[in-house]
N, C-alpha and C positions, 0 to 999 in steps of 0.2 A: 456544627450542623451544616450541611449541603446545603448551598443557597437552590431557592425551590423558582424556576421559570414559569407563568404561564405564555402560552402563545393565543389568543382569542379570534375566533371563528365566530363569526355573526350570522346566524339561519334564521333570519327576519321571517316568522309567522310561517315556513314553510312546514306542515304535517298537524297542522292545532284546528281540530275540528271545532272548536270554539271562538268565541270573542267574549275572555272573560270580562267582568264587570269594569273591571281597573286596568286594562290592558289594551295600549298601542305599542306594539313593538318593535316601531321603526322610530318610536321617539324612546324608546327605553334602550333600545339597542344603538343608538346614532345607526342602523345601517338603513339607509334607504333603497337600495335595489338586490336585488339575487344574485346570489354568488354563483361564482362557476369553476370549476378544479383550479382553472390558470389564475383565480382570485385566492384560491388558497396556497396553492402553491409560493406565489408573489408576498403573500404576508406571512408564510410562516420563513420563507428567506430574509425577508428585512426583518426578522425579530431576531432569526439567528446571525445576521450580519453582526446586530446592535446593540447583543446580551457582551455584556463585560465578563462577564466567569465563564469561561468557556471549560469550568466542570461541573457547573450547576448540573440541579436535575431539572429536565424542560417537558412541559408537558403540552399536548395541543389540545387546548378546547371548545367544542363546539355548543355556544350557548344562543340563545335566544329561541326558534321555535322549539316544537316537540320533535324532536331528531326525529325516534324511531320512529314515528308516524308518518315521516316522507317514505315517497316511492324507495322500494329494497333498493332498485338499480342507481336512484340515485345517491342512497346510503353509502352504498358500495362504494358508488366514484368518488366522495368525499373523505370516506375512510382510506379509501386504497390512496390516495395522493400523501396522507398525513403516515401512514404504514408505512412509506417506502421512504422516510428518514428514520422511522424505527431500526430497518432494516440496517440503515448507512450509521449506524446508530449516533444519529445529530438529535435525535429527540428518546425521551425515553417510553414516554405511554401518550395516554387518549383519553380524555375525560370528555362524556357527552352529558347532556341535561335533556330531561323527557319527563312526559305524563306519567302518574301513576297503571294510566288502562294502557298504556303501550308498550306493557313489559310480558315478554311472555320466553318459555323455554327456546324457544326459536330464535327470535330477535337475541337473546344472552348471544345464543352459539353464536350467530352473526358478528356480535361484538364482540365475543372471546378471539376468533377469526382473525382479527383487524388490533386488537393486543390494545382494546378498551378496558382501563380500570378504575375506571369511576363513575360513575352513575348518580346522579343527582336526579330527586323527582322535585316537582313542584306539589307541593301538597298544599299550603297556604293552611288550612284549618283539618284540626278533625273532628268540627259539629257537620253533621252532614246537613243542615239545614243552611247553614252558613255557607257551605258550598256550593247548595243549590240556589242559593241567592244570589251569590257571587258569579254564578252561570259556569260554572269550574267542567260540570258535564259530567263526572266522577265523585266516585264515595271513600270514606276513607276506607272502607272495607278493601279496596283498589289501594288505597296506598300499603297496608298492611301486608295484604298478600304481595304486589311488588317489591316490599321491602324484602321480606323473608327470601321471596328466590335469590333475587340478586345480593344476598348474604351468602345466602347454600353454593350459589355459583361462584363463591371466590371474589365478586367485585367487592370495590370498595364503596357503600355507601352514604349518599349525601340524602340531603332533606332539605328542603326550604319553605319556610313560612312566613305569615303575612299578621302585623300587626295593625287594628283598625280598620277590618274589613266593614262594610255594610253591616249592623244590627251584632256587631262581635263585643263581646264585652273584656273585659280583663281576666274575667273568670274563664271565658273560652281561651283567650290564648295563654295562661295556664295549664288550661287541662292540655290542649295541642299538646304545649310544653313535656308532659306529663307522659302523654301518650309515645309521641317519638319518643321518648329516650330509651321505653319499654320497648322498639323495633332496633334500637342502637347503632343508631349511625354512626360514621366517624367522623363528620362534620356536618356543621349546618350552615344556612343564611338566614338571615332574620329582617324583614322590609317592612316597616309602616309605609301604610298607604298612602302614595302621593295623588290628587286628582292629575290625571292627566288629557293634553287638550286632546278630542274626540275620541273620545270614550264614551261608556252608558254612563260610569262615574260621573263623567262631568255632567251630561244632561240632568243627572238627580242632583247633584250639587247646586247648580243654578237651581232647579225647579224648589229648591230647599225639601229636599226628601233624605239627603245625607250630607251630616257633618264630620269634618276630618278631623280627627282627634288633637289636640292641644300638643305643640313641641316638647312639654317638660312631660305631659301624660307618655308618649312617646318615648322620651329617654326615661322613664320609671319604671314602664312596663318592660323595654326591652333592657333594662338592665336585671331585673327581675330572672327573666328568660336569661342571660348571658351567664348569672350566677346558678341556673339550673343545669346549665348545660357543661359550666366548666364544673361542678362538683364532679360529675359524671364521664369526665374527663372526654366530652365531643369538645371537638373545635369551631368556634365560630369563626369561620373564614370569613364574612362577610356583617355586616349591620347595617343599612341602607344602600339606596342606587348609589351607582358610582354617578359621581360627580361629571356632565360632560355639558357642550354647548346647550342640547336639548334636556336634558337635567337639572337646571339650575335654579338661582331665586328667581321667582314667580315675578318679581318687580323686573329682570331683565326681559327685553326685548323677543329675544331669540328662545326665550325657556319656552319650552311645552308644559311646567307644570303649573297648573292655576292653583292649586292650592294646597295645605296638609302641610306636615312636619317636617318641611325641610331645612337641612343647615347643611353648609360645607362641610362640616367637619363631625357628621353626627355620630360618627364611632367612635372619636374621642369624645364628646358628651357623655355617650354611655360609660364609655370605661374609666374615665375620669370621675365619674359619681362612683364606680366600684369601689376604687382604690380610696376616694373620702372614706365612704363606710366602711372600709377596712380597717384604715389609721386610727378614724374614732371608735370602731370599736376594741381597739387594742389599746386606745389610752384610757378608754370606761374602765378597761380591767383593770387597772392600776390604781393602787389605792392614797396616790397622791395627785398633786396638782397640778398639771405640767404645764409648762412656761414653753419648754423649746424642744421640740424633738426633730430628732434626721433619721432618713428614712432613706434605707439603700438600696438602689435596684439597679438593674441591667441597664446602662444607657436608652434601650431603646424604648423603654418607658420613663424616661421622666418626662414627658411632656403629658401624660398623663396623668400623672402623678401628683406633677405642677397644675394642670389643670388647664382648661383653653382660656386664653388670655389669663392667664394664673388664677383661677377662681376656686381652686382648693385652698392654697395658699391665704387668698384675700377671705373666705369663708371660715377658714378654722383661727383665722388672728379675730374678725368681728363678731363670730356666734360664743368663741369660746378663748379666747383670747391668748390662743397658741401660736408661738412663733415655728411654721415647717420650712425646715430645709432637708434639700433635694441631695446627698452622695450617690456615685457613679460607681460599679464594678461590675466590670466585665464578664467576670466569674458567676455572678448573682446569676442564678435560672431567670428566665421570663415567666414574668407573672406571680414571681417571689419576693420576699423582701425581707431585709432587717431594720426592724424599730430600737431607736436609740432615744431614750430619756437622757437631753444633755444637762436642760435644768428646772428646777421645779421652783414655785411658787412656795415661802415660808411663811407659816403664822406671823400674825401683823403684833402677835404680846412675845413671840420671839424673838422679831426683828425691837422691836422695843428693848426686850431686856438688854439683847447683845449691844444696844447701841447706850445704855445707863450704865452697862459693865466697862 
């Protein structure tokens, strides 16, 4: 498989008719000031200087505000600077991220134009109560109809959602769950809410008007969601913020986030719980007693597999007292595996006999 390049454009709050609930986007995006072409230009060079596989596929994307809701002209200048390595062909496409209400037949040609192929909306929920609480400004009725054009139009679409919003329950981000998969994206992102510093979030968190959901509630529900969405074969590209100076544990200094379910390492959390529940339930089906099994996958998942700080491993020796070990093959698809019963557990009047015989 083609190693897959991002190159990241950060459009700090520029075109976002709102200020959602949970939203500072110079502390979610590290970018603190406005870009300008010669700022893009300058970082899509150092990323192609810096990329090792110079036959990767590279893509340039522009995330943090609602793209299409800035001024068209300066659409234009942004796109046309990242085009004219399409052209030279050092880059291969353009993936932007926008609001659901800022897609229309117009804005698409625009982006068709400029040889945009991905489109990501931020939907966060589709109770539209939850929305409006959230101050989102949009219904999912808005995500629905945006989703369909930009299907009709040949892009390729994304979705992103938000778990532990204000007054959200697990039932809502289910049904969300539910609902996207019925518009069929080809990927998603999935974010529990972190409080961030000045936000509306924060001032109800202080004021004790909202609590942020529990770390393990968090890796429950979004593993829930990860296992809805790979049935249906979307990609989760994403499971929490990325990790940066202003993203980090709430106890450091420099973090912006005061509170909520943060870990470094929260997408292995999640998919680490997958891959448990998988193993055990493939050794429930077995109608003996397993003592040790190996379990074979792709290198790039054993650390998954193993678990963070080995907690699959140290979990299935003390709830059920299985020995796992980890084989590697290169061959193995991602996100596959083979389970091997190497030994099991004997009746204790068998082990007897054998030992009187």
């Amino acid at each position: 498989m083609k190693k897959h390049y991002i190159i990241p454009i950060f459009v700090p709050h520029l075109g976002c008719p709102n200020d959602c609930i949970f939203c500072n986007q110079k502390s979610i995006s590290g970018q603190m000031k406005m870009i300008t072409k010669e700022d893009i230009k300058n970082t899509i060079e150092f990323y192609l200087k810096n990329f090792k596989d110079k036959e990767a596929y590279v893509e340039v994307a522009f995330f943090g505000g609602s793209f299409t809701g800035i001024d068209e002209k300066l659409q234009e200048e942004f796109l046309s600077v990242a085009y004219e390595y399409i052209k030279e062909n050092k880059v291969n496409s353009i993936r932007i991220s926008t609001r659901p209400d800022y897609i229309n037949k117009n804005i698409l040609k625009r982006l068709k134009k400029y040889k945009v192929q991905t489109i990501e909306l931020g939907v966060q929920s589709a109770n539209d109560y939850i929305l409006k609480r959230s101050g989102r400004g949009h219904t999912f009725e808005d995500v629905k109809k945006a989703s369909r054009l930009i299907r009709w139009k040949g892009f390729n679409l994304g979705h992103q959602m938000m778990v532990g919003l204000p007054e959200s329950t697990r039932i809502d981000e289910i049904n969300t769950a539910k609902q996207l998969i019925k518009l069929k994206p080809k990927m998603i992102r999935i974010y529990p809410v972190l409080v961030i510093k000045n936000t509306k979030l924060e001032k109800e968190y202080v004021d004790g008007k909202y609590e942020p959901i529990p770390l393990v509630q968090a890796i429950e529900t979004c593993k829930e969601l990860y296992k809805m969405f790979a049935k249906k074969n979307i990609e989760v590209i994403r499971i929490g913020l990325q990790n940066t100076d202003e993203i980090s544990n709430p106890e450091n200094e420099e973090s912006h986030v005061v509170a909520g379910p943060y870990h470094p390492a929260f997408r292995q959390l999640v998919e680490s719980s997958v891959w448990y529940d998988n193993i055990l339930d493939k050794i429930k089906k077995l109608n003996v007693k397993v003592k040790e099994v190996e379990v074979t996958v792709n290198p790039i998942e054993v650390n998954n597999v193993v678990g963070h700080k080995r907690e699959n491993i140290l979990k299935l020796k003390d709830t059920y007292d299985v020995i796992l070990k980890v084989k590697q093959d290169k061959n193995m698809k991602i996100g596959k595996s083979e389970i091997k019963i190497t030994e099991v557990y004997t009746d204790f009047f068998e082990d007897h006999l054998k030992k009187k015989n």
